[in-house]
MIDOSE-1310 file (N, C-alpha, C; in nm, 2 decimals, decimal comma, always signed):
residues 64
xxxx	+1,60/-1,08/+1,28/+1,53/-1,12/+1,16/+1,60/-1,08/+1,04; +1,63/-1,17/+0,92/+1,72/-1,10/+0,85/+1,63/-1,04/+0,73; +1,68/-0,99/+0,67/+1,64/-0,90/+0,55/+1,71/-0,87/+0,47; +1,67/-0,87/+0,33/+1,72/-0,85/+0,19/+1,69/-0,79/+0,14
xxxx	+1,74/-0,68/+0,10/+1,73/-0,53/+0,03/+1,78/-0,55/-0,12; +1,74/-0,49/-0,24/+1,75/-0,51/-0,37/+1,73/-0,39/-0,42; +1,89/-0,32/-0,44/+1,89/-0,24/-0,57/+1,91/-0,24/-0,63; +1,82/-0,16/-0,73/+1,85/-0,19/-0,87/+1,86/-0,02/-0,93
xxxx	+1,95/+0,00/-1,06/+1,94/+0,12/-1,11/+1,81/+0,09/-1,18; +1,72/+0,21/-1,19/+1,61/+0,21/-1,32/+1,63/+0,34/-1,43; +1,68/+0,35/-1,54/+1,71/+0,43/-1,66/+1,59/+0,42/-1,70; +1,60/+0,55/-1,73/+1,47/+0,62/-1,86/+1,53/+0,72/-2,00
xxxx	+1,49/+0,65/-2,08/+1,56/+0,70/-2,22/+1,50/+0,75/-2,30; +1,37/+0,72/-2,26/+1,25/+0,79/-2,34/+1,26/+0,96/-2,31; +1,28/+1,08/-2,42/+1,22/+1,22/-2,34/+1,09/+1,24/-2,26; +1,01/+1,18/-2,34/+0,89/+1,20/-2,32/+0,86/+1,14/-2,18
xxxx	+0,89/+1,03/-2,14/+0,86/+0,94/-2,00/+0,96/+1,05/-1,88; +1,08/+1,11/-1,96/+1,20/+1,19/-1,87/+1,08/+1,32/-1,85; +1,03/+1,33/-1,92/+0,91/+1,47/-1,88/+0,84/+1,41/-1,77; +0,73/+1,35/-1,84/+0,62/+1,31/-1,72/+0,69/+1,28/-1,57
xxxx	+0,76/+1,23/-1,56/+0,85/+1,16/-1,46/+0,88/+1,29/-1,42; +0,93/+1,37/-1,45/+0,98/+1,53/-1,39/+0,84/+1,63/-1,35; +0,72/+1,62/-1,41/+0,59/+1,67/-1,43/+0,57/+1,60/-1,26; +0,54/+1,48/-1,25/+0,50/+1,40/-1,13/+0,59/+1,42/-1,01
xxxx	+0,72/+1,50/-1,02/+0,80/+1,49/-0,92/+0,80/+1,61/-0,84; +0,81/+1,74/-0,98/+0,80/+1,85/-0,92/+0,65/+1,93/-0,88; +0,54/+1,82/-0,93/+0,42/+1,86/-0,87/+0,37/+1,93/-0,72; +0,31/+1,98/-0,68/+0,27/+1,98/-0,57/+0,18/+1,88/-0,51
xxxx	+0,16/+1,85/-0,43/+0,11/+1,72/-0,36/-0,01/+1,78/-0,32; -0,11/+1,72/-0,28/-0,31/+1,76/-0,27/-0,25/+1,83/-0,13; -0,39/+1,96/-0,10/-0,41/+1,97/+0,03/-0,47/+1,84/+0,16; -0,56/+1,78/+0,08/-0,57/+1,68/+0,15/-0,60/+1,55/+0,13
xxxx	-0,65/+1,47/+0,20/-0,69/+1,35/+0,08/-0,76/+1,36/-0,02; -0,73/+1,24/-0,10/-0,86/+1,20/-0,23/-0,93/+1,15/-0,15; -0,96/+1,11/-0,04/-1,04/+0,98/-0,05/-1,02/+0,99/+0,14; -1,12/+1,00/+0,21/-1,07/+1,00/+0,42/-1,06/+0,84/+0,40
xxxx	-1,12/+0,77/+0,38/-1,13/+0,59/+0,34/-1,10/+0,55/+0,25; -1,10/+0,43/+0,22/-1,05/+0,39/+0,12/-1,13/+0,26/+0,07; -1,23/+0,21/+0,20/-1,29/+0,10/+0,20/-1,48/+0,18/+0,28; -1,60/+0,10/+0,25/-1,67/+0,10/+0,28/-1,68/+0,06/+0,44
xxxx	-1,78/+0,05/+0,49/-1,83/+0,03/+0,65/-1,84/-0,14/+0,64; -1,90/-0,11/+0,50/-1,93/-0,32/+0,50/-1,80/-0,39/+0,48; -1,69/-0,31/+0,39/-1,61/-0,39/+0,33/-1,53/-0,39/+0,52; -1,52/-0,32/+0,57/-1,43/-0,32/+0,68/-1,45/-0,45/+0,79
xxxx	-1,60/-0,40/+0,80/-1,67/-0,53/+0,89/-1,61/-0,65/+0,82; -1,65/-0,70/+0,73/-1,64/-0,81/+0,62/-1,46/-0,86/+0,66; -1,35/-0,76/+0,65/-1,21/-0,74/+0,70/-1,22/-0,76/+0,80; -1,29/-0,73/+0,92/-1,27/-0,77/+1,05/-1,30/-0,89/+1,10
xxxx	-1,43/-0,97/+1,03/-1,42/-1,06/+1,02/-1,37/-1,16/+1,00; -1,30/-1,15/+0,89/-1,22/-1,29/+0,81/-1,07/-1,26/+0,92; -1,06/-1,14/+0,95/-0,93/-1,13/+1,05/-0,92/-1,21/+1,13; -1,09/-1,22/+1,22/-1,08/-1,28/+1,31/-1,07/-1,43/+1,33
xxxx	-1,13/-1,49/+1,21/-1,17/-1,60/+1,15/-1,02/-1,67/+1,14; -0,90/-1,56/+1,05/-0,83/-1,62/+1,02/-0,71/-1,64/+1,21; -0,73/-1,52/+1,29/-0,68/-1,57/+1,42/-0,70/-1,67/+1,50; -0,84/-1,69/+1,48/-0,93/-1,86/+1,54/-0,85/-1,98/+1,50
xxxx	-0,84/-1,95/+1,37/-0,75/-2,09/+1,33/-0,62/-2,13/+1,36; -0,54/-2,00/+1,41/-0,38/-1,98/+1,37/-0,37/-2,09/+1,49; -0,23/-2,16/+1,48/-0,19/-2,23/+1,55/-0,12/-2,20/+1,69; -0,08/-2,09/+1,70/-0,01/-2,01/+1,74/-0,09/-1,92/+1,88
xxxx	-0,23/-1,91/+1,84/-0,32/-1,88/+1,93/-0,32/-1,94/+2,06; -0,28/-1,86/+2,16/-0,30/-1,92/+2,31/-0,43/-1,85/+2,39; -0,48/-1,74/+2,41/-0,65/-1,69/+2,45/-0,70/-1,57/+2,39; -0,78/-1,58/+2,32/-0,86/-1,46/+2,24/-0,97/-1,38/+2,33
């Protein structure tokens, strides 16, 4: 499968952005999550559904 990779340099010239950017880096990272979820029970169901909805349709489908 091929793939394309794209680098790019990104420069920062501002001091002030060269701070925050160094504030954000050398931070320490949380003990644990923000957040165990990130989605409700409904929103998930609602996700499982249209998943499946959208596998029903795929063309590709041979037995569910």
């Amino acid at each position: 499968m091929p793939t394309n990779t794209f680098d790019r340099e990104i420069v920062i010239r501002d001091p002030e952005s060269v701070e925050k950017l160094f504030a954000v880096i050398s931070s320490d990272t949380p003990r644990r999550p923000l957040s165990e979820t990130s989605f409700t029970a409904a929103e998930r169901q609602e996700g499982e559904r249209l998943l499946k909805q959208c596998i029903l349709r795929s063309r590709r489908q041979k037995d569910v």
